[in-house]
N, C-alpha and C positions, 0 to 999 in steps of 0.2 A: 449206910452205904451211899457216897454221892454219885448222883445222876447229874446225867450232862446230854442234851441234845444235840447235834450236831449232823454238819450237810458237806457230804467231799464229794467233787466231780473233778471229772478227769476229759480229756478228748481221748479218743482210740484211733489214734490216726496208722494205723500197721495193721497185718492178717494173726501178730501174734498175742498170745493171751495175756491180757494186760493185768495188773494187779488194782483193782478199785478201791478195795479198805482192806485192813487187815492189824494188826497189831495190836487189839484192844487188852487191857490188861483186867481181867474179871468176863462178863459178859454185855453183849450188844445186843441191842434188839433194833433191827432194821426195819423201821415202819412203812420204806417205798425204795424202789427202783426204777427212776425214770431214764429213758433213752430214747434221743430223738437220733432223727438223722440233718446233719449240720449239711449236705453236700445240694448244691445247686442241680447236678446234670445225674447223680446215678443213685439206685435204691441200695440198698444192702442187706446183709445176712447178720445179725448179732447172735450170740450165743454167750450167756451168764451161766457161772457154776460156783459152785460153793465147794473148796478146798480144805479137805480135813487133812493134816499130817501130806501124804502125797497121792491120797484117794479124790479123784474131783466126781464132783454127784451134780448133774444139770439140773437147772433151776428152770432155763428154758433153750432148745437149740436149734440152729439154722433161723429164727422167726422171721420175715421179711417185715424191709423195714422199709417204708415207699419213700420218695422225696419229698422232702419234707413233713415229712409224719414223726409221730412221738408214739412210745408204749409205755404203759406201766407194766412191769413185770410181775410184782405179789400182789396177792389180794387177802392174805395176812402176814399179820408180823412174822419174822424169821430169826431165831435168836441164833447167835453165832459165841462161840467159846473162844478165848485167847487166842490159841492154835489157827482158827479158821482164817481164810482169807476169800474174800469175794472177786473174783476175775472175768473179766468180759472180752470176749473175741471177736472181734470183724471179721466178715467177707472180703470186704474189698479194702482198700487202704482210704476212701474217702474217709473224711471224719463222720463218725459217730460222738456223740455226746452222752455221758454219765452222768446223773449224780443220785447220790445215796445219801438216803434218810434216820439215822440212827439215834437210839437212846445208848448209854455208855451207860454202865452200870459197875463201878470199882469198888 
């Protein structure tokens, strides 16, 4: 089976739930989830969940995110099935920053 490393970031610039990765064909193993906050003048709310079929399970929700501060989200791997999709939501529409750490596994 080939493996492949790979790093997607996104900006979440809206209050709606954005799609961060998803599509993997086989399974993924997500080794990080970093999010800072990109915005000069205001803190915000992030909130990541993991999307089975149209069931979403919080990873982590409302977290406050100060100016200019950064979080890592997992503090282990989190394997994710074809189906699954990782989404993240803002508080407020300033930009937040994603990106996501994964092994591919086909």
């Amino acid at each position: 089976m080939p493996e492949t490393y790979k790093s997607f970031g996104t900006i979440i610039g809206s209050t709606a739930a954005t799609s961060v990765y998803s599509g993997v064909t086989g399974t993924a193993l997500v080794n990080s989830i970093n999010i800072s906050n990109g915005s000069t003048f205001i803190s915000n709310l992030v909130t990541v969940e993991l999307l089975k079929g149209s069931t979403a399970y919080s990873i982590i929700t409302g977290a406050v995110l100060p100016i200019g501060s950064s979080l890592q989200v997992l503090d282990s791997t989190l394997v994710l099935e074809s189906s699954n999709t990782l989404r993240c939501t803002a508080g407020y529409t300033a930009s937040v920053n994603i990106i996501v750490s994964v092994l591919e596994i086909t």
